[in-house]
N, C-alpha and C positions, 0 to 999 in steps of 0.2 A: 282478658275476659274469658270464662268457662262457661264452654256450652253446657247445657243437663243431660244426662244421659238417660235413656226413656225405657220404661219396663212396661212390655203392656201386659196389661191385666186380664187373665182369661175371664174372671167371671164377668167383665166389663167393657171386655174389646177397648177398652181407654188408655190412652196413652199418660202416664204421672211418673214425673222426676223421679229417681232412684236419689236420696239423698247422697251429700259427696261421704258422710261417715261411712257409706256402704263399703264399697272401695275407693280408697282415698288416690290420686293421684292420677295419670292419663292412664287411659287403657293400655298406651306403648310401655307401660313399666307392668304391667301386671302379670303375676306368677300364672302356672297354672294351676296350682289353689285359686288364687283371685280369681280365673275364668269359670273354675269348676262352681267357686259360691256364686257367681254373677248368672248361671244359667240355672242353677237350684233354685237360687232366689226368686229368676223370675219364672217360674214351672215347669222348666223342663229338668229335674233332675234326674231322669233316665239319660237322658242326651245326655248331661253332665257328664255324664262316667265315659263318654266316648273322647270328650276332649282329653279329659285326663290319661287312657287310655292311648292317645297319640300325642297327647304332650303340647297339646297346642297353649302358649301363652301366650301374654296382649300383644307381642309382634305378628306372631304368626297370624291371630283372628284378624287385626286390622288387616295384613294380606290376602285374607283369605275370600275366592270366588265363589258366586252361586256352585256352582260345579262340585268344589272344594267339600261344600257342606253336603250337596246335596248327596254326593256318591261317594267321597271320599272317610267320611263316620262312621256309616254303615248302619246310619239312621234310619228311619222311617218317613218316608216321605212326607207327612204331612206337618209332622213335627221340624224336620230339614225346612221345608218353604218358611215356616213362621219363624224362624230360629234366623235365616238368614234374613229374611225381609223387617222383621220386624227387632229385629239387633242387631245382626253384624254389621246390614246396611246401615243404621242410624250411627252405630258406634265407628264407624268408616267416616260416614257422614260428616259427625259431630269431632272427632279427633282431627279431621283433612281440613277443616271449615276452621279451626283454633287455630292451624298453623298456619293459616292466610292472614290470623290478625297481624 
């Protein structure tokens, strides 16, 4: 069973499925292309350029702590908090939570 992965929506504060054609398969195989489109996509494409920047792919983001994001990108804080709470955490979430089926 495949959990959805959740994009939230600034104009909306809503949380809606990222359809699976976005990126196709677990976030554990994703490039860091695939991270860099998965955080464009969902608004932050400034941030974007930071993962690319350090190379983070879907291994690394699923490992990756509040801390990791918050200080470690050299992001902007308030974009860091939503970036981790409202993605990393879910895609953690949602990838930890498949591997218990």
């Amino acid at each position: 069973m495949k959990c959805p992965v959740f994009q939230n929506t600034q104009a909306t504060g809503s949380n809606q499925p990222l359809t699976s054609s976005f990126i196709p398969g677990s976030p554990m195989d994703w490039t860091v292309s695939d991270v860099v489109s998965y955080f464009t996509a969902a608004g932050f494409p400034e941030q974007a350029a930071a993962f690319r920047t350090q190379e983070i792919d879907g291994k690394s983001l699923l490992l990756m702590q509040r801390n990791d994001v918050l200080t470690g990108l050299s992001i902007r804080l308030g974009p860091a908090l939503k970036i981790y709470e409202r993605h990393v955490k879910v895609l953690q979430k949602t990838h930890f939570e498949e591997d218990d089926c």
